[in-house]
Residue, then its C-alpha position, 0 to 999 in steps of 0.5 A: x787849750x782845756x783848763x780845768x779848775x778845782x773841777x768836782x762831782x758830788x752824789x749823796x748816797x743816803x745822809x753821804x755826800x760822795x765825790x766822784x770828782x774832788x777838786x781836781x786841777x789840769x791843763x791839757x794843751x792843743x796837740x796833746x795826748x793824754x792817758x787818764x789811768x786809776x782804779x774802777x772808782x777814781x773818777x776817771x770816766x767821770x771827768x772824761x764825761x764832764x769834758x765831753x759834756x755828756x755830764x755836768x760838775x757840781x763845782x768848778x769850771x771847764x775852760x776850753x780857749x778861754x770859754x768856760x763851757x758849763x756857762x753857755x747855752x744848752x744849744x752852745x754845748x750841743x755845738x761844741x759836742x757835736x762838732x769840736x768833740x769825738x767820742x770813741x767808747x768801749x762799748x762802740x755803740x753803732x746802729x747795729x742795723x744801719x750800714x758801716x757808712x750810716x753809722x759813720x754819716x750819723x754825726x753830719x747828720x746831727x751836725x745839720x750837715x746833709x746832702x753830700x757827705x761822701x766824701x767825708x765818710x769815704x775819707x775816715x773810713x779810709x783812714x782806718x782801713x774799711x772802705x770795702x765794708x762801707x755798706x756792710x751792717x754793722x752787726x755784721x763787722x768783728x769787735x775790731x772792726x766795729x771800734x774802727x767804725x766807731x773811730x771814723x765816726x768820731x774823726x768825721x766831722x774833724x773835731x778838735x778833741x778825741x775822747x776815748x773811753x777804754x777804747x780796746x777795753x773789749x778787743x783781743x791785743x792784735x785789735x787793741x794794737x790797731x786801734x792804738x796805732x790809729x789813735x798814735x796816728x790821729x794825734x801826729x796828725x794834730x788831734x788832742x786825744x784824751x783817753x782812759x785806760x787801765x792798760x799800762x801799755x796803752x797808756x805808755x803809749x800817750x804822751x803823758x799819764x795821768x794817774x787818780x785815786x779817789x776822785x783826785x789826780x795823785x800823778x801826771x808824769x810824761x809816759x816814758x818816765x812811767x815805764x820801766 
């Protein structure tokens, strides 16, 4: 379970404070599956950013099983990123010359997990179809493919949570459909997924959808009451 209380993020751009978060509440339950949609500017990014510690809030608590994770150590959180989170961005950031394989190894090996880490990386590159280009360069692979790299990479190490920042956001709609249809399968199979989108599509296809505006969250309603 992930509790976030009166979570902001405050910049100061001259003699301005800014908010790109404002007190914003939510629980996300285990097995959930989460569509953050809202204009550029709403602070969607932002709180995907702070639950997968890549940033840090400057009020407010991220409580995950109880445990507010902006009170531990920075070698706790380091933990928790690597090992209880995966991240899925729109932008894939592989290695462009390491390997399919390589690529999807290089959370183990962050992990201080090395030696045999076939089976694994053979088994997420499995479920997203690329066994055959596991030793391919990925500068080599198609926009698709490469965010289905980017998806075993994120699932190698079994984490509890998915958090996906306009995973299609750079692919053409046959692609954006594989890869939602993998995220829709990852959740059945008991990942927590949150993503941010702008597509009203793909984000019907979570659970619920989280709407925000300035910072705020102004809706969270269940995804089959938001379409039509």
């Amino acid at each position: 379970m992930i509790s976030i209380r009166q979570l902001s993020k405050k910049y100061i751009s001259g003699k301005q404070d800014f908010y790109a978060l404002d007190g914003v509440d939510l629980e996300i339950a285990d097995g959930d599956f989460v569509a953050i949609t809202g204009k550029s500017g709403s602070g969607k990014s932002t709180l995907l950013n702070i639950l997968g510690t890549l940033d840090v809030p400057s009020s407010g608590s991220v409580l995950v099983d109880g445990t507010d994770l902006f009170q531990q150590s920075s070698k706790q959180i380091a933990s928790y990123r690597n090992k209880t989170v995966g991240f899925v961005f729109q932008a894939f950031y592989l290695e462009p010359s390491f390997t399919v394989f390589e690529n999807v190894e290089l959370p183990l090996i962050l992990a201080g997990k090395v030696g045999d880490n076939a089976s694994r990386v053979n088994s997420a590159l499995e479920l997203v179809g690329l066994s055959r280009k596991s030793r391919d360069k990925a500068r080599t692979l198609s926009g698709g493919e490469q965010q289905r790299v980017a998806i075993a990479r994120a699932i190698v190490n079994d984490p509890k949570y998915i958090l996906a920042d306009e995973p299609c956001g750079n692919l053409d709609s046959a692609n954006s459909e594989n890869i939602m249809n993998l995220l829709c399968q990852l959740h059945d199979s008991g990942k927590t997924i949150v993503m941010v989108t702008h597509d009203a599509e793909d984000a019907a296809r979570a659970r619920r959808i989280v709407t925000m505006s300035d910072g705020k969250i102004v809706g969270d309603v269940c995804a089959d009451e938001k379409v039509g």
